[in-house]
N, C-alpha and C positions, 0 to 999 in steps of 0.2 A: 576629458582633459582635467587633469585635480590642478586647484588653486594653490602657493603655496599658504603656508598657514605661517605667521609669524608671531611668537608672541612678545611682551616688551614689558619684561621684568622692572625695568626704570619707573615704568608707570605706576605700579603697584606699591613697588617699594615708597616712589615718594609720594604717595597717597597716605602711604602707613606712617611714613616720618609726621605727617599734619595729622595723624589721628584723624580722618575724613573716611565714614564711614560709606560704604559701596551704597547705599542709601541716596544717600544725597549727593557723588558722585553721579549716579544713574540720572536722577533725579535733575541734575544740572546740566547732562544731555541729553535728557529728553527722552533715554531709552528706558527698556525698562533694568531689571537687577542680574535678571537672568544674561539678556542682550550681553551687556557689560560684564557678567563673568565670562563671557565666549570669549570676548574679546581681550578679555583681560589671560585665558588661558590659552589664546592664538586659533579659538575654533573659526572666528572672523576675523576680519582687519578692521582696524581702527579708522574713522575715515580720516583724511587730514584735516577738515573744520573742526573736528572733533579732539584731536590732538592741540591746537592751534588756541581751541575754547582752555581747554587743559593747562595749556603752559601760560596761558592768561592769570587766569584764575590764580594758580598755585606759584605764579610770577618766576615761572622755571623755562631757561631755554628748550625750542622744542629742540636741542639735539643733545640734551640731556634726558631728555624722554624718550630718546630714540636707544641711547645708551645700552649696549646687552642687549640690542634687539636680534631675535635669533630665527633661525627658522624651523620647525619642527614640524617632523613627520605622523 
């Protein structure tokens, strides 16, 4: 049975708007840099603590991080 895979461009981009590099992103969940490009190119999902930590932080609704969430093959 395959997972789907989603990834959420929202995220990335407003990562890049703050200048916050994948570094200390990773780093402020706990994963590692690698984890978080997966997730960041939809090879995982993101969990929702992890989103929830996100939209905290960068004080951005989570359904503006949800935004352009797509699902890819």
């Amino acid at each position: 049975m395959d997972t789907k895979k989603i990834c959420y461009p929202a995220i990335t981009n407003r990562m890049n708007d703050l200048r916050i590099p994948k570094a200390k992103v990773a780093d402020y969940l706990d994963i590692s840099t690698s984890s978080l490009d997966n997730k960041l190119k939809g090879r995982t999902e993101f969990k929702l603590t992890e989103v929830v930590k996100l939209s905290k932080w960068w004080k951005t609704p989570m359904d503006e991080l949800a935004k352009g969430a797509k699902e890819i093959s």
